[in-house]
Z-matrix of the N, CA and C atoms (Angstrom, degrees):
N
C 1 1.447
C 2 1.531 1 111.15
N 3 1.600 2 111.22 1 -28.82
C 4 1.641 3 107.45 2 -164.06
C 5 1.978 4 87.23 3 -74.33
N 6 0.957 5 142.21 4 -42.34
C 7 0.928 6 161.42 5 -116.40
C 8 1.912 7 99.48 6 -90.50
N 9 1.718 8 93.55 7 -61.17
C 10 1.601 9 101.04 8 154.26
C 11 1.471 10 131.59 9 -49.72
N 12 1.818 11 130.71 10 -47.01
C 13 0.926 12 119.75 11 157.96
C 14 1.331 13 144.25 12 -52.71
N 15 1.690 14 101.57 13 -30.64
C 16 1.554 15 118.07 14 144.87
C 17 1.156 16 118.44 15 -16.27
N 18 0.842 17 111.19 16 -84.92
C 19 2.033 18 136.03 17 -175.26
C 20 1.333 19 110.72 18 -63.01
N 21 1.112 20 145.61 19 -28.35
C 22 1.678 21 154.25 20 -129.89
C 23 1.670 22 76.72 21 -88.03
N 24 1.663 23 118.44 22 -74.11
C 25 1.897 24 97.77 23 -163.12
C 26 1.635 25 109.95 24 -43.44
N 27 1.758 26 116.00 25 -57.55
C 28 1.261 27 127.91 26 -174.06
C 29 1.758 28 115.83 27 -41.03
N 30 1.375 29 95.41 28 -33.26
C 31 1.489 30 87.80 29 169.31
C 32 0.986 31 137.14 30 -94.14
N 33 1.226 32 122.86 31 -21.55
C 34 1.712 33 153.76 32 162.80
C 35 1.365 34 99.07 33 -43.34
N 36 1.543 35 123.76 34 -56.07
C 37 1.519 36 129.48 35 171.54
C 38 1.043 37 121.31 36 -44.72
N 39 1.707 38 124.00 37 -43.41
C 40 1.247 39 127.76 38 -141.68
C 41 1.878 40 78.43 39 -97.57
N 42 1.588 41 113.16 40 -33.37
C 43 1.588 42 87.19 41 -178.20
C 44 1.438 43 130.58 42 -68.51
N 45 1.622 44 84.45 43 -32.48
C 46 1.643 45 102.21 44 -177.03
C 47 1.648 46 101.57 45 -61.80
N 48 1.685 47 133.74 46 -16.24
C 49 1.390 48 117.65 47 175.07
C 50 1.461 49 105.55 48 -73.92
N 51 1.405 50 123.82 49 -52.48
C 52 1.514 51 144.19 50 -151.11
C 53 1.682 52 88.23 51 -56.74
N 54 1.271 53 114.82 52 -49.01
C 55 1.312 54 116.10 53 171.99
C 56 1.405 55 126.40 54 -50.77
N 57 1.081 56 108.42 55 -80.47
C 58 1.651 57 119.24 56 163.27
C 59 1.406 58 114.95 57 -12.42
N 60 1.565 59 122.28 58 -79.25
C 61 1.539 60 149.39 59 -162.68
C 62 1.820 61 83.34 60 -67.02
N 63 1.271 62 119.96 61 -19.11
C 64 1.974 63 89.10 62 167.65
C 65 1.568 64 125.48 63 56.99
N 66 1.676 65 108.89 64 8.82
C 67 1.068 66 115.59 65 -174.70
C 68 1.547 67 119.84 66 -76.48
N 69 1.448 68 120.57 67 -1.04
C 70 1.321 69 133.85 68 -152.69
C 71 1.627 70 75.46 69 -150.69
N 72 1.157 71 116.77 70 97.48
C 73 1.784 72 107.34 71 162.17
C 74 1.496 73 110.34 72 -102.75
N 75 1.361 74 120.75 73 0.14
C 76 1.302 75 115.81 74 174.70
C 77 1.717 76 113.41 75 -86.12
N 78 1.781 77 116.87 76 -15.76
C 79 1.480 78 117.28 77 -145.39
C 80 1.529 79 90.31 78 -90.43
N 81 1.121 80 104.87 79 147.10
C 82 1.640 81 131.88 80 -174.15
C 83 1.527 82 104.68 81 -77.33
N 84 1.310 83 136.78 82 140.29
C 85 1.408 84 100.66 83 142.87
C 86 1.695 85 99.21 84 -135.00
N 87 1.521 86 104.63 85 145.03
C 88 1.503 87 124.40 86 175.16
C 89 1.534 88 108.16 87 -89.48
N 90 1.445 89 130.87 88 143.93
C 91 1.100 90 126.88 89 171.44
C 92 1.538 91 96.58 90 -124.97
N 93 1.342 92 115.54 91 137.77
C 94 1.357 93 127.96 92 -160.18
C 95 1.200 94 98.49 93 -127.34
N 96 1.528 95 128.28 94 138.52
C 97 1.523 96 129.57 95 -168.97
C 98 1.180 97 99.25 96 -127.49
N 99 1.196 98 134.17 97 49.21
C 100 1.661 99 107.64 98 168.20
C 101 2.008 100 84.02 99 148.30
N 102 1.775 101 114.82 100 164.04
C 103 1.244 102 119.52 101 170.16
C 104 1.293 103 105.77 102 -48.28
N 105 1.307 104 95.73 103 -70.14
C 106 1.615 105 101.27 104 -158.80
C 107 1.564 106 114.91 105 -50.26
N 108 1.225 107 109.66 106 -43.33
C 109 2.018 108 95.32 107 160.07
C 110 1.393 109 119.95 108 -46.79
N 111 1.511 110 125.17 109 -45.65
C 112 1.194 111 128.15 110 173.16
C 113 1.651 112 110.95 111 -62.93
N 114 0.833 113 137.39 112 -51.46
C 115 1.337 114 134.11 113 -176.54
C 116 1.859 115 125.91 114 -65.87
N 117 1.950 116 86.65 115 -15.96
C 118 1.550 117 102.57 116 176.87
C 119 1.587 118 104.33 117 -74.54
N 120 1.328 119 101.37 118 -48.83
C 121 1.413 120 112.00 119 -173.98
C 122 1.171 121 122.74 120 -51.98
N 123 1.681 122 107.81 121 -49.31
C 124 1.807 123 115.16 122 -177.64
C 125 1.432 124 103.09 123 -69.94
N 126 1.728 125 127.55 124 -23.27
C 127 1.039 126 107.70 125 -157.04
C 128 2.274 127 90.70 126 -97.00
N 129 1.199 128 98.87 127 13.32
C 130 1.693 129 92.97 128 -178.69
C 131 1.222 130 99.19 129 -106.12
N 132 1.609 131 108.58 130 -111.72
C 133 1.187 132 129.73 131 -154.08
C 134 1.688 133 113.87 132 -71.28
N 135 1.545 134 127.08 133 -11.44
C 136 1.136 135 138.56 134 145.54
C 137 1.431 136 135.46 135 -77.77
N 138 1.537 137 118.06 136 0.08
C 139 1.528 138 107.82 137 -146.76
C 140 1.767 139 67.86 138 -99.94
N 141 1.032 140 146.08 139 14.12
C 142 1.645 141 118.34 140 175.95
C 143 1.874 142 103.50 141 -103.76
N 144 1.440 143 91.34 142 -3.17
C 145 1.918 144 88.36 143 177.06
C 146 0.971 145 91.56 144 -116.93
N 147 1.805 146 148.46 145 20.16
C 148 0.788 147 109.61 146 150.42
C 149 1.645 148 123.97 147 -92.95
N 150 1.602 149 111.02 148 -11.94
C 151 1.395 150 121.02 149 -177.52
C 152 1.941 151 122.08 150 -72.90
């Protein structure tokens, strides 16, 4: 777990570039705050790609 907080600014950056650079103007991005957002999500509008 310590390992993830590690990374959390470093990655935060790398989204906040992917964004910026507009190189992907179709890509979505979801920001998920907590499991239970994540688990809402996989179990909705993803759970048919994930089967």
């Amino acid at each position: 777990m310590k390992l993830a907080w590690r990374y959390r600014p470093i990655m935060r950056a790398r989204v906040h570039g992917v964004i910026a650079e507009n190189r992907y103007p179709d890509l979505g991005v979801v920001r998920l705050r907590g499991q239970r957002q994540v688990d809402r999500r996989l179990d909705g509008p993803l759970a048919r790609n994930l089967r």
